[in-house]
PDB file of N, CA, C and O in Angstrom:
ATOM      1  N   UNK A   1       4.049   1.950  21.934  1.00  0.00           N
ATOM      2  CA  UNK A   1       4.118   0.900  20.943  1.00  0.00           C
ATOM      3  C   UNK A   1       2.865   0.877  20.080  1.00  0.00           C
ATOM      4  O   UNK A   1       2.993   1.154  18.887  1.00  0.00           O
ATOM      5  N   UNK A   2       1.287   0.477  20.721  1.00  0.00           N
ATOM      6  CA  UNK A   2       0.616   1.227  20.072  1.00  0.00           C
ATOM      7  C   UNK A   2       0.346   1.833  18.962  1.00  0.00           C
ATOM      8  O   UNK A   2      -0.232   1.500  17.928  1.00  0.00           O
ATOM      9  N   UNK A   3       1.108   3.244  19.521  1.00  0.00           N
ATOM     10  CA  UNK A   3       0.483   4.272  18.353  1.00  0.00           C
ATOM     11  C   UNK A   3       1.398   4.653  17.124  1.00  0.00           C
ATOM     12  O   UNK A   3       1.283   5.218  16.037  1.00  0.00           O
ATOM     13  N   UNK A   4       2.568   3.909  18.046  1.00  0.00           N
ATOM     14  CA  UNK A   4       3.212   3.847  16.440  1.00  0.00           C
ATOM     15  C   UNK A   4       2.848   2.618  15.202  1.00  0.00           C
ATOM     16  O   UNK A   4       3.300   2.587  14.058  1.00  0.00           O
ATOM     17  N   UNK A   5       2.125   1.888  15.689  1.00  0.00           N
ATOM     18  CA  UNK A   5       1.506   0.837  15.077  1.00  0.00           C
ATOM     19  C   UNK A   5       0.598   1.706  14.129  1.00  0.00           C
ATOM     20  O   UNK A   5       0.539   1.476  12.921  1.00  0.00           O
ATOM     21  N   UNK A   6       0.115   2.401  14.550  1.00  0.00           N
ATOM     22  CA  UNK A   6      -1.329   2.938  14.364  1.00  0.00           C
ATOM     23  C   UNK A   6      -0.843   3.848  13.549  1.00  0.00           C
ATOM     24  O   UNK A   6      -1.228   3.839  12.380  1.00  0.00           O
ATOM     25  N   UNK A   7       0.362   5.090  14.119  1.00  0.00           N
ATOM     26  CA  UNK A   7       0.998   5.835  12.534  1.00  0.00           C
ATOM     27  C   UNK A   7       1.936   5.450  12.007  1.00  0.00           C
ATOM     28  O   UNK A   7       2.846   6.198  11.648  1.00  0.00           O
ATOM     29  N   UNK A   8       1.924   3.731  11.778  1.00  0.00           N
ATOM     30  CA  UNK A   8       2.878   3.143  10.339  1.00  0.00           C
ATOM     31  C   UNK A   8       1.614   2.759   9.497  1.00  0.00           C
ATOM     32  O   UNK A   8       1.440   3.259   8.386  1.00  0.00           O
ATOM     33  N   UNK A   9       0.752   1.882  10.031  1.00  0.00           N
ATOM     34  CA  UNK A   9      -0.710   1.775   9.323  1.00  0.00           C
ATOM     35  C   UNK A   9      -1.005   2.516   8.647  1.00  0.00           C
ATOM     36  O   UNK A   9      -1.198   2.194   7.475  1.00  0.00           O
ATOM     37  N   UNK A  10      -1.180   3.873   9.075  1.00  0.00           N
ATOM     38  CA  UNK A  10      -2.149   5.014   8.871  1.00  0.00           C
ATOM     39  C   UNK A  10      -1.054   6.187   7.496  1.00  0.00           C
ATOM     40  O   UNK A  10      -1.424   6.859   6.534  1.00  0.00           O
ATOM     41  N   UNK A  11       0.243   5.930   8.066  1.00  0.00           N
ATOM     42  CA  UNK A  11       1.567   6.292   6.751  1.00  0.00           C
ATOM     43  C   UNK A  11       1.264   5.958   5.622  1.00  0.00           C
ATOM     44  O   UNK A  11       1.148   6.553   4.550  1.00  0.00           O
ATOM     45  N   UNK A  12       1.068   4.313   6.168  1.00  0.00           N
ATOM     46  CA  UNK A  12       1.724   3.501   4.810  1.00  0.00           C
ATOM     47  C   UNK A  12       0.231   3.456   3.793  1.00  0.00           C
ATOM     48  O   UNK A  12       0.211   3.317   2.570  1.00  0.00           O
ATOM     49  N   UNK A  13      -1.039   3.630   4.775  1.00  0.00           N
ATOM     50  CA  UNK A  13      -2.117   3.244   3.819  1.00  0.00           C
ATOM     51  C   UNK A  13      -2.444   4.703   2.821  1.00  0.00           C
ATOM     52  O   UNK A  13      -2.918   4.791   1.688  1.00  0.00           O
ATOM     53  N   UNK A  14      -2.067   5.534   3.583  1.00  0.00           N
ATOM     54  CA  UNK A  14      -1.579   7.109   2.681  1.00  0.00           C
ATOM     55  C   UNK A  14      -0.856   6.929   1.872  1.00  0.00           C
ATOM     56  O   UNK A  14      -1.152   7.660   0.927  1.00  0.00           O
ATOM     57  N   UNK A  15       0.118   6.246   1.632  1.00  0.00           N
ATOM     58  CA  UNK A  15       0.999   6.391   0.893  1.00  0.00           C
ATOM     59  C   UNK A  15       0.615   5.568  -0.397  1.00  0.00           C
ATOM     60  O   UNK A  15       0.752   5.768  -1.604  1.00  0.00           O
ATOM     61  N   UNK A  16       0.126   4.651   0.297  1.00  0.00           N
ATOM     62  CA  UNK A  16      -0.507   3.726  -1.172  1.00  0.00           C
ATOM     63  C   UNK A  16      -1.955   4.381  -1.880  1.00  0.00           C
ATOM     64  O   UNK A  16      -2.385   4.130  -3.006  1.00  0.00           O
ATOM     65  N   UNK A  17      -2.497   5.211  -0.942  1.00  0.00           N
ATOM     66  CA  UNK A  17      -3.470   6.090  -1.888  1.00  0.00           C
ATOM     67  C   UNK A  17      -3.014   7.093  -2.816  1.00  0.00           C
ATOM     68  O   UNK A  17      -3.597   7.317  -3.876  1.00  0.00           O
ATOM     69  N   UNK A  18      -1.794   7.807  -2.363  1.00  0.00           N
ATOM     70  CA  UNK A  18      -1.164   8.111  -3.079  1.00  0.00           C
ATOM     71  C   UNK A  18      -0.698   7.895  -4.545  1.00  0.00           C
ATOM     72  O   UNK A  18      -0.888   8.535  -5.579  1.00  0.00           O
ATOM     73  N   UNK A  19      -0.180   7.027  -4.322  1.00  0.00           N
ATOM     74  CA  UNK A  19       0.451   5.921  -5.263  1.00  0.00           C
ATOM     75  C   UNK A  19      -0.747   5.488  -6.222  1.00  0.00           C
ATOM     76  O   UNK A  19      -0.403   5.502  -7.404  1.00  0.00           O
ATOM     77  N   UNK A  20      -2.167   5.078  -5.986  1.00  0.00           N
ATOM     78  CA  UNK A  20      -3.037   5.048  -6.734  1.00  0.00           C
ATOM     79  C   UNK A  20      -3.656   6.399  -7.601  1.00  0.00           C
ATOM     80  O   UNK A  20      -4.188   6.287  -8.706  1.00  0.00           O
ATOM     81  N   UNK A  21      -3.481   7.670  -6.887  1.00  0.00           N
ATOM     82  CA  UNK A  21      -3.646   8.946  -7.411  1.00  0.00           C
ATOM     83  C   UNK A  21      -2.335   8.670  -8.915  1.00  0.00           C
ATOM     84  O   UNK A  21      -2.491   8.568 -10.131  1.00  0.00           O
ATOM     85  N   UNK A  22      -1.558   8.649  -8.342  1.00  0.00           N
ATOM     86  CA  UNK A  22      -0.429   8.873  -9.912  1.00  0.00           C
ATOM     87  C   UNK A  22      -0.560   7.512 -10.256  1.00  0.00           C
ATOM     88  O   UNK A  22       0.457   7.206 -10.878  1.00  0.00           O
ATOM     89  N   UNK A  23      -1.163   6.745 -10.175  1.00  0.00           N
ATOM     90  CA  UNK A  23      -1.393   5.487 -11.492  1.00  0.00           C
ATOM     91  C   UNK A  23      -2.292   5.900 -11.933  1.00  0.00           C
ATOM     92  O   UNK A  23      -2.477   5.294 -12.988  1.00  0.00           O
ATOM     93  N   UNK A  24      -3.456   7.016 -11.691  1.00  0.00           N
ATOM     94  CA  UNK A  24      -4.438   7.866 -12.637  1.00  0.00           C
ATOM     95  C   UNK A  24      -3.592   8.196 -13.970  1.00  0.00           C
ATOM     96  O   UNK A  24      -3.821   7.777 -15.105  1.00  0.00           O
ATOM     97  N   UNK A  25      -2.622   9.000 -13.570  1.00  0.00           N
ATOM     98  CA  UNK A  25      -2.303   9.801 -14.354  1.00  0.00           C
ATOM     99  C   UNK A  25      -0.753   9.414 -14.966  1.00  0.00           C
ATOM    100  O   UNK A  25      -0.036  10.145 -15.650  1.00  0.00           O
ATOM    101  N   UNK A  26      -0.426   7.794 -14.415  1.00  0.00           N
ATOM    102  CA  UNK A  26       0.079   7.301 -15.385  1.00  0.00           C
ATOM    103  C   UNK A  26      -0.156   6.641 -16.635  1.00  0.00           C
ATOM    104  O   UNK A  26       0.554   6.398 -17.611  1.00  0.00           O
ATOM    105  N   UNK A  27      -1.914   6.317 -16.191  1.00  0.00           N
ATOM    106  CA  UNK A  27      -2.689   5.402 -17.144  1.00  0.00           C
ATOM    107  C   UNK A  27      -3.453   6.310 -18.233  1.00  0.00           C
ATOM    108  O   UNK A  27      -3.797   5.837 -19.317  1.00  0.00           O
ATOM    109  N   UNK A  28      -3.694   7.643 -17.869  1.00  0.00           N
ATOM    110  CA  UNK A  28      -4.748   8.718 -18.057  1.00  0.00           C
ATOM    111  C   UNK A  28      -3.946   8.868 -19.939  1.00  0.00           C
ATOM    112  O   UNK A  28      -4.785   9.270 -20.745  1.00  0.00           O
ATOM    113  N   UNK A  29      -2.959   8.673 -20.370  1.00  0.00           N
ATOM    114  CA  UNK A  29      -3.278   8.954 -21.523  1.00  0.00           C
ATOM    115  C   UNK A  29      -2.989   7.727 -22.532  1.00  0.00           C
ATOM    116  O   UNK A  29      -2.526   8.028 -23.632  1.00  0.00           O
ATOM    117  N   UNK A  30      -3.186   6.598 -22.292  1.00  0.00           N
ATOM    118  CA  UNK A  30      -3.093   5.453 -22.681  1.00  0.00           C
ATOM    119  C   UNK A  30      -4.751   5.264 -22.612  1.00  0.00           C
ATOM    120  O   UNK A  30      -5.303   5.222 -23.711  1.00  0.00           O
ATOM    121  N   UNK A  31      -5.565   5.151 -21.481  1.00  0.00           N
ATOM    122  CA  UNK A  31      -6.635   4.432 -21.214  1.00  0.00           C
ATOM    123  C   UNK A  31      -7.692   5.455 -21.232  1.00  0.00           C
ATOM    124  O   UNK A  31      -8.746   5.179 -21.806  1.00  0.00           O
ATOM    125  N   UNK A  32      -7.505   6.862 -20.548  1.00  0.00           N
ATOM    126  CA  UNK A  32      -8.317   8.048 -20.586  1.00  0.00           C
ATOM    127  C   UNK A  32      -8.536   8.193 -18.906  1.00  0.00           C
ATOM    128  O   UNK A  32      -8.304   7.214 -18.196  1.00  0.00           O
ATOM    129  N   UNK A  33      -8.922   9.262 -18.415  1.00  0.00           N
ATOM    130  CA  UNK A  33      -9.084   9.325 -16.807  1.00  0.00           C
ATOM    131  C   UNK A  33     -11.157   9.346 -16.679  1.00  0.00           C
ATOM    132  O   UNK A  33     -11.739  10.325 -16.213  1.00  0.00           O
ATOM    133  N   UNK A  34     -11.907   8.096 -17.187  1.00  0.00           N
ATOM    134  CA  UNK A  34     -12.867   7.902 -17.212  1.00  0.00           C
ATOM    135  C   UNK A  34     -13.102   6.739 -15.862  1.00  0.00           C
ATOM    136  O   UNK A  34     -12.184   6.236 -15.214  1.00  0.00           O
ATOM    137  N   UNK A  35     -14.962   6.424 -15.613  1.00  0.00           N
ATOM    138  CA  UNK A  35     -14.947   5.910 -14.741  1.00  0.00           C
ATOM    139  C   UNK A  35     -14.336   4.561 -14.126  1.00  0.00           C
ATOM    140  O   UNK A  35     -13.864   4.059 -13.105  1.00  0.00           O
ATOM    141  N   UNK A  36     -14.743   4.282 -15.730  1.00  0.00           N
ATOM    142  CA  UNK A  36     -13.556   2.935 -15.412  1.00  0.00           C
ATOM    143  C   UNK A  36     -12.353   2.748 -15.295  1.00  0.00           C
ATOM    144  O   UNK A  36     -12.108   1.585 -14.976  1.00  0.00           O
ATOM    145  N   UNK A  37     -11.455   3.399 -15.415  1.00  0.00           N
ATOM    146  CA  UNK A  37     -10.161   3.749 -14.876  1.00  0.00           C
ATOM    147  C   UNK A  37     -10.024   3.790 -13.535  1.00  0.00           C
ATOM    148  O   UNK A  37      -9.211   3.149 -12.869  1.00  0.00           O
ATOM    149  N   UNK A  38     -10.953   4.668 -13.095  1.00  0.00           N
ATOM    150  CA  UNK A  38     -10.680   4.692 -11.464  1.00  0.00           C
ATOM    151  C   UNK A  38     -11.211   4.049 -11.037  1.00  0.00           C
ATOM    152  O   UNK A  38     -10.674   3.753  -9.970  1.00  0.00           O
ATOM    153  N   UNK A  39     -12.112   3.514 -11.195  1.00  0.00           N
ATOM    154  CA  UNK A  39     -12.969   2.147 -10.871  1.00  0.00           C
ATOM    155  C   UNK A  39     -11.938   0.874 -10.627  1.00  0.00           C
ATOM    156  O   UNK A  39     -11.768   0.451  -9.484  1.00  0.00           O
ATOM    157  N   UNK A  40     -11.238   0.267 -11.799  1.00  0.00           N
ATOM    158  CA  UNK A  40      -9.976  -0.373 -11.603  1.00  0.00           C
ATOM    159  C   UNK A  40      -9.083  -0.183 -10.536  1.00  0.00           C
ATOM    160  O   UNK A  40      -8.824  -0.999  -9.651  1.00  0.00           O
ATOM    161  N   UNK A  41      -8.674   0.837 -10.665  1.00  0.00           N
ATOM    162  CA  UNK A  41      -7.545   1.642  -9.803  1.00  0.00           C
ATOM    163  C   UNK A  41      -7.567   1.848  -8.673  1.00  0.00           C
ATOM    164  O   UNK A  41      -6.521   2.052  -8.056  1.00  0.00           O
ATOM    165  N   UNK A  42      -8.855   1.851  -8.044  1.00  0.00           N
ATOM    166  CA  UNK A  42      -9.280   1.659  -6.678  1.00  0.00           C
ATOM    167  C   UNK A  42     -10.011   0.205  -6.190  1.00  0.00           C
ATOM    168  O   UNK A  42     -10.223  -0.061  -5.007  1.00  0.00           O
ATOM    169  N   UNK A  43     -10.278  -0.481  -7.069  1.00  0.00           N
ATOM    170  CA  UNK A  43     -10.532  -1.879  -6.886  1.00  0.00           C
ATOM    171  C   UNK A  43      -9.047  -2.654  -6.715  1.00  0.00           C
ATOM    172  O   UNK A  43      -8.986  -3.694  -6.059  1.00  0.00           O
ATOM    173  N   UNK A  44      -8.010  -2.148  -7.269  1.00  0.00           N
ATOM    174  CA  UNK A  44      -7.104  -3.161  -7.048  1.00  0.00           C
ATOM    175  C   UNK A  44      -6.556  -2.627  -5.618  1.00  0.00           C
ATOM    176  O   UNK A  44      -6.241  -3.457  -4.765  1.00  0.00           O
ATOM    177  N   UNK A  45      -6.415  -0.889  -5.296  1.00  0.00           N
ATOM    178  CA  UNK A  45      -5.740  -0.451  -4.473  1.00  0.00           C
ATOM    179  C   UNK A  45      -6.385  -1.307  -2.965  1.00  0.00           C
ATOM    180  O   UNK A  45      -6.067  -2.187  -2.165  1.00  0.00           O
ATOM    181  N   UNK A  46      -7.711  -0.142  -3.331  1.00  0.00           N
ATOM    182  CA  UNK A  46      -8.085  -1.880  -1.650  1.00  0.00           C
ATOM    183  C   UNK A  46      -8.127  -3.029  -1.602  1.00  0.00           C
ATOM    184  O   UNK A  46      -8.565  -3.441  -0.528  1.00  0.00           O
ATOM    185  N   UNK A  47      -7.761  -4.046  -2.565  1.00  0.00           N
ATOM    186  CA  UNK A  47      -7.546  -4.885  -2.293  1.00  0.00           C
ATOM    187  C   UNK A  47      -5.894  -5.097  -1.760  1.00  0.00           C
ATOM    188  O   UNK A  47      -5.533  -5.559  -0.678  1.00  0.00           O
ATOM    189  N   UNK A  48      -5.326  -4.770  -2.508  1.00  0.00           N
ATOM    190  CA  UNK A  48      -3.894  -4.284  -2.188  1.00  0.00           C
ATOM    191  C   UNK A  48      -3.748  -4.034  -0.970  1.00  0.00           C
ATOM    192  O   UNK A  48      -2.922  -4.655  -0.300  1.00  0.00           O
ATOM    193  N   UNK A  49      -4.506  -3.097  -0.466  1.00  0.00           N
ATOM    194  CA  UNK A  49      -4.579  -2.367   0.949  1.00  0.00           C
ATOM    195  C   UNK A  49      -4.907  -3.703   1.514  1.00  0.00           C
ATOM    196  O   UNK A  49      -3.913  -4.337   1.868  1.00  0.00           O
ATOM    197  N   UNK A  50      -6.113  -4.314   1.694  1.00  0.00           N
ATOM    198  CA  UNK A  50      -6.653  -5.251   2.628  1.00  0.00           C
ATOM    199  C   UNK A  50      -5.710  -6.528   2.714  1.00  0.00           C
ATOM    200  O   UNK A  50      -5.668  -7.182   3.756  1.00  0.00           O
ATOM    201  N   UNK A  51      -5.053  -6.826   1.745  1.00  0.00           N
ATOM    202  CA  UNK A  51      -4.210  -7.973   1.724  1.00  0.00           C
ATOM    203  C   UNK A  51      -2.986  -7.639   2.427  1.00  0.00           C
ATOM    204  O   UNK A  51      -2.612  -8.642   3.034  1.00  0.00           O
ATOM    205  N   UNK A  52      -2.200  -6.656   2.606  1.00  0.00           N
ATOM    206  CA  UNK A  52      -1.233  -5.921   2.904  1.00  0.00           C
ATOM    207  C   UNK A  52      -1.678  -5.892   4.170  1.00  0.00           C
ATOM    208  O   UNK A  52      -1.131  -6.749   4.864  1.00  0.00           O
ATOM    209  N   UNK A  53      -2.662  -5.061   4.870  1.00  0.00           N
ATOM    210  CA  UNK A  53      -2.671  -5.020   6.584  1.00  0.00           C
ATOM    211  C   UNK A  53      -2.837  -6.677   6.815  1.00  0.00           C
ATOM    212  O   UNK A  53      -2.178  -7.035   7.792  1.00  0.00           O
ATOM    213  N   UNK A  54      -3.554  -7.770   6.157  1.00  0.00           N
ATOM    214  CA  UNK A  54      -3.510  -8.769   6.702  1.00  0.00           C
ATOM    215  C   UNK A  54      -2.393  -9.661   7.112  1.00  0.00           C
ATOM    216  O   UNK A  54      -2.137 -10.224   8.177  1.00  0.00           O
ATOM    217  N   UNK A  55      -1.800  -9.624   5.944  1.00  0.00           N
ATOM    218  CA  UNK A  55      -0.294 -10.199   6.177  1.00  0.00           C
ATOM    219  C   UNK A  55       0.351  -9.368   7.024  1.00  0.00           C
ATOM    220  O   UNK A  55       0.765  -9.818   8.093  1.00  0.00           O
ATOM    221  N   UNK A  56       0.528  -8.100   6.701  1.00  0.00           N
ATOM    222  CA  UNK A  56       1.152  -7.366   8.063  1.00  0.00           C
ATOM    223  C   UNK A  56       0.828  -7.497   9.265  1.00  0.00           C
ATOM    224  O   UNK A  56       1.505  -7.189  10.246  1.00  0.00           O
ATOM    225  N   UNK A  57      -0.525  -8.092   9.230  1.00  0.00           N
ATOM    226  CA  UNK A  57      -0.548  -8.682  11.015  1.00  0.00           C
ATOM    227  C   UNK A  57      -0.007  -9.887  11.097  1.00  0.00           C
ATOM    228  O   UNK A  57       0.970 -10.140  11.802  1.00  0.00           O
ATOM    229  N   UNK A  58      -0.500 -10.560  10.508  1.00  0.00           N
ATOM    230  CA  UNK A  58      -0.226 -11.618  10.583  1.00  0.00           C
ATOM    231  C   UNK A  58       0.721 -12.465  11.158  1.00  0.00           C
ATOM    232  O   UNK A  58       0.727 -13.216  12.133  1.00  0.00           O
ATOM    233  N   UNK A  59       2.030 -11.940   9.745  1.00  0.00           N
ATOM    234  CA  UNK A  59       3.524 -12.650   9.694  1.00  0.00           C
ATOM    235  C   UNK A  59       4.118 -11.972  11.460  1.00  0.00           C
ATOM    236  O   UNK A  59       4.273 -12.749  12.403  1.00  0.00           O
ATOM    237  N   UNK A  60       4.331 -10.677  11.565  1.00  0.00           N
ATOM    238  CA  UNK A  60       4.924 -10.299  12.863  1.00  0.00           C
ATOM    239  C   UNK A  60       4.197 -10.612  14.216  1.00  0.00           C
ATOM    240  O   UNK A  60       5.003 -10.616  15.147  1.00  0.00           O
ATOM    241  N   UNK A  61       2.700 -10.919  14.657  1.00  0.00           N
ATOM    242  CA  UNK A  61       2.300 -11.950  15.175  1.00  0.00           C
ATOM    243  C   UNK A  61       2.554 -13.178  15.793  1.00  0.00           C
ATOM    244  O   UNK A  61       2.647 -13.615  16.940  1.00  0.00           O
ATOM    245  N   UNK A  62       2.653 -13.674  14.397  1.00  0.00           N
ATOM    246  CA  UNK A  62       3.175 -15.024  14.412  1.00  0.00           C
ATOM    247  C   UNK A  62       4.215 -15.637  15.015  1.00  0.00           C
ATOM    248  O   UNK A  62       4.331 -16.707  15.612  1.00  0.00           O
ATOM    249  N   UNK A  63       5.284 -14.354  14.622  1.00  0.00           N
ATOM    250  CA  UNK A  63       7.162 -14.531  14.204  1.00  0.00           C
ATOM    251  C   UNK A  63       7.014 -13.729  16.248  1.00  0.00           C
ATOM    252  O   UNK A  63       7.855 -13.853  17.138  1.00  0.00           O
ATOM    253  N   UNK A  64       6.187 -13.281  16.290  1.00  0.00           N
ATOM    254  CA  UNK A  64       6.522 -12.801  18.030  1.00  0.00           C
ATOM    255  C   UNK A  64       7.220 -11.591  17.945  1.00  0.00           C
ATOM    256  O   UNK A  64       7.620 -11.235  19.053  1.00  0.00           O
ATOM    257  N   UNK A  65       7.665 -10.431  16.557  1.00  0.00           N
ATOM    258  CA  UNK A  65       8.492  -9.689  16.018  1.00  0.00           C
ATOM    259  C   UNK A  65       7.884  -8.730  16.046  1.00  0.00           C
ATOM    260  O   UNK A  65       6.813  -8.943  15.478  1.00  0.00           O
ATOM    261  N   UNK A  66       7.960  -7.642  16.433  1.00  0.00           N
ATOM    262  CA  UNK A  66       7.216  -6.149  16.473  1.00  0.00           C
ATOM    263  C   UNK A  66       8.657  -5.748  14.699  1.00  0.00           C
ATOM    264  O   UNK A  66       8.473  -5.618  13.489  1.00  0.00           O
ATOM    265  N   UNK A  67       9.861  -5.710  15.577  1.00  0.00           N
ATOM    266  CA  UNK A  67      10.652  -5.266  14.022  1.00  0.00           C
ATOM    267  C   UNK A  67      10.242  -5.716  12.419  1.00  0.00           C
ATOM    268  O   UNK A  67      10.261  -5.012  11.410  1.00  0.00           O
ATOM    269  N   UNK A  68       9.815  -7.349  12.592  1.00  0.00           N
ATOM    270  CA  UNK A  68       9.547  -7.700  10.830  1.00  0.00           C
ATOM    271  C   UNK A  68       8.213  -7.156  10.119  1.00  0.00           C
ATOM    272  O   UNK A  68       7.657  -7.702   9.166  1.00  0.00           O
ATOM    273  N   UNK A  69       7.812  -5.996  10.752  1.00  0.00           N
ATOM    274  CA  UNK A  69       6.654  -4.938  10.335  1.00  0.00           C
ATOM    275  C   UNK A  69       7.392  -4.270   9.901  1.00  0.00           C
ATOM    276  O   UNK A  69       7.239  -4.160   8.684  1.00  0.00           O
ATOM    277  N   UNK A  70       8.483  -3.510  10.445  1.00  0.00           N
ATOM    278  CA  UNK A  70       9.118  -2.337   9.745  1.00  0.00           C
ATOM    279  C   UNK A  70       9.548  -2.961   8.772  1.00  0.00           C
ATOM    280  O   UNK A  70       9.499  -2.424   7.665  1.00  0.00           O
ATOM    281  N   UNK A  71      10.094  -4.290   8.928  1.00  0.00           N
ATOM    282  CA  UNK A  71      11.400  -4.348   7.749  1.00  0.00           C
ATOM    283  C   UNK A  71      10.492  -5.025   5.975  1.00  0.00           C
ATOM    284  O   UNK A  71      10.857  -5.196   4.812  1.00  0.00           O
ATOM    285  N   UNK A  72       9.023  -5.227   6.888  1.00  0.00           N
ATOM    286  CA  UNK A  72       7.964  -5.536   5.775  1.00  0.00           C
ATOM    287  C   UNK A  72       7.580  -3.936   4.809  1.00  0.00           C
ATOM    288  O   UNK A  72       7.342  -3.862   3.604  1.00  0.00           O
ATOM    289  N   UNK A  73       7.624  -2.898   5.733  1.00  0.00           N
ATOM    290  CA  UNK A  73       7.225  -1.610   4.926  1.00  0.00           C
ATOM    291  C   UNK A  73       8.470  -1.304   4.352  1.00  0.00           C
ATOM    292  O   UNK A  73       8.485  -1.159   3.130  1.00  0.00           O
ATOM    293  N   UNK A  74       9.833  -1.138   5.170  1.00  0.00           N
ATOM    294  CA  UNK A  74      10.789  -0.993   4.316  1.00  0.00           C
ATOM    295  C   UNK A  74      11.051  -1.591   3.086  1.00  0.00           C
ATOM    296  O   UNK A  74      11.486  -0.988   2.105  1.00  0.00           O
ATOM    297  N   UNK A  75      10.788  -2.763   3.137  1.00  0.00           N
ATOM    298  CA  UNK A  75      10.599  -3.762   1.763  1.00  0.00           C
ATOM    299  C   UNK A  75       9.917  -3.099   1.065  1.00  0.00           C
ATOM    300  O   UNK A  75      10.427  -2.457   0.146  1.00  0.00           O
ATOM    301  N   UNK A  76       8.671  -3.073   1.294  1.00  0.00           N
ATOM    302  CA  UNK A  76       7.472  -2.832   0.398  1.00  0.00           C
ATOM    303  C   UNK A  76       8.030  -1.266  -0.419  1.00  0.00           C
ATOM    304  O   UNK A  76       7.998  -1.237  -1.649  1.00  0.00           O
ATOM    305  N   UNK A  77       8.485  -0.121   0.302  1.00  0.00           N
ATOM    306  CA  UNK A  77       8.879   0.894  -0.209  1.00  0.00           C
ATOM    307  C   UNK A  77      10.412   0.996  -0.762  1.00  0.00           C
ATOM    308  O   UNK A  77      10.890   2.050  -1.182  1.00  0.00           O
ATOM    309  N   UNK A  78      10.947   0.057  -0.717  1.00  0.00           N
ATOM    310  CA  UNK A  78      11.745   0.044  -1.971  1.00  0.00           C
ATOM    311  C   UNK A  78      11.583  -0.496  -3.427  1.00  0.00           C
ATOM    312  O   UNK A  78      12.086  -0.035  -4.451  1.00  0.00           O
ATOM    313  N   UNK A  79      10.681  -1.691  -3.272  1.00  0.00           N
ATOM    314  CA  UNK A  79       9.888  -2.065  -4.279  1.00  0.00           C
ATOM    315  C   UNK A  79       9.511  -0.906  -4.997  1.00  0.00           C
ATOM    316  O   UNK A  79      10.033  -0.652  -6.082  1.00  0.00           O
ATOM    317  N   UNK A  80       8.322   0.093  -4.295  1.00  0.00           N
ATOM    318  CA  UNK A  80       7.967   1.131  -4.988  1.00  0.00           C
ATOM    319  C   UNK A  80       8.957   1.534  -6.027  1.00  0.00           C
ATOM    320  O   UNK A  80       8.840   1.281  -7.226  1.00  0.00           O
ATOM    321  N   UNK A  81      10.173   2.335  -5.336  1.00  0.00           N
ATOM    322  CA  UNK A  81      10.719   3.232  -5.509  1.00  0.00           C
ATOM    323  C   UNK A  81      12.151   2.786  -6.763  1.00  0.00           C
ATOM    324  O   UNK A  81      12.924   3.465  -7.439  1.00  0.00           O
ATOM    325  N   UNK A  82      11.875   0.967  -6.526  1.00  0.00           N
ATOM    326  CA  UNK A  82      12.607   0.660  -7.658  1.00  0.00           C
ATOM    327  C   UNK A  82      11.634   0.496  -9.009  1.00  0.00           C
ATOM    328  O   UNK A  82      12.066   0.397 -10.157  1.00  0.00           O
ATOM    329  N   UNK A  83      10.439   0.491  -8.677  1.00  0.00           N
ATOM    330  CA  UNK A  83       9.188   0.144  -9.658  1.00  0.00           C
ATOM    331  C   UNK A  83       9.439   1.774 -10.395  1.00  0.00           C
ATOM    332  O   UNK A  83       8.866   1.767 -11.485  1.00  0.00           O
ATOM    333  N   UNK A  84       9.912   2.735 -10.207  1.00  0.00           N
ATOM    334  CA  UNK A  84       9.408   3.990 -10.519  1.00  0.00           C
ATOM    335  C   UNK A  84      10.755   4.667 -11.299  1.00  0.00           C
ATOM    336  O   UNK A  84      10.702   5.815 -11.738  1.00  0.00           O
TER     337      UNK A  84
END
């Protein structure tokens, strides 16, 4: 139980670095791929990140629910994938 905790964490926070790599280079010819670009882009991502593991502990915690973690990333990655 564990360590699958540990590689959904460790997935999902990849995946959102990811995801900040191609908002480079969605922004890169509108804004330019200068410091402040990524400066932004990684200021919002960890925050993103840090707010995201918090609530992800949090709510399933709370709720006594090991499942409403998954069904929080499943959420979260359809969002993406309808965002795109």
């Amino acid at each position: 139980m564990r360590s699958t905790l540990f590689l959904t964490v460790f997935l999902s926070g990849a995946a959102v670095l990811v995801l900040d790599i191609l908002g480079t280079r969605f922004l890169s010819p509108y804004f330019g791929a200068n410091l402040y670009v990524w400066s932004a882009l990684i200021s919002v991502t960890l925050l993103a990140l840090a707010l995201g593991c918090w609530l992800g502990g949090r709510l399933p915690d709370a709720r006594g629910s090991p499942l409403l973690l998954d069904q929080i990333v499943v959420a979260a990655a359809l969002l993406v994938a309808v965002g795109h």
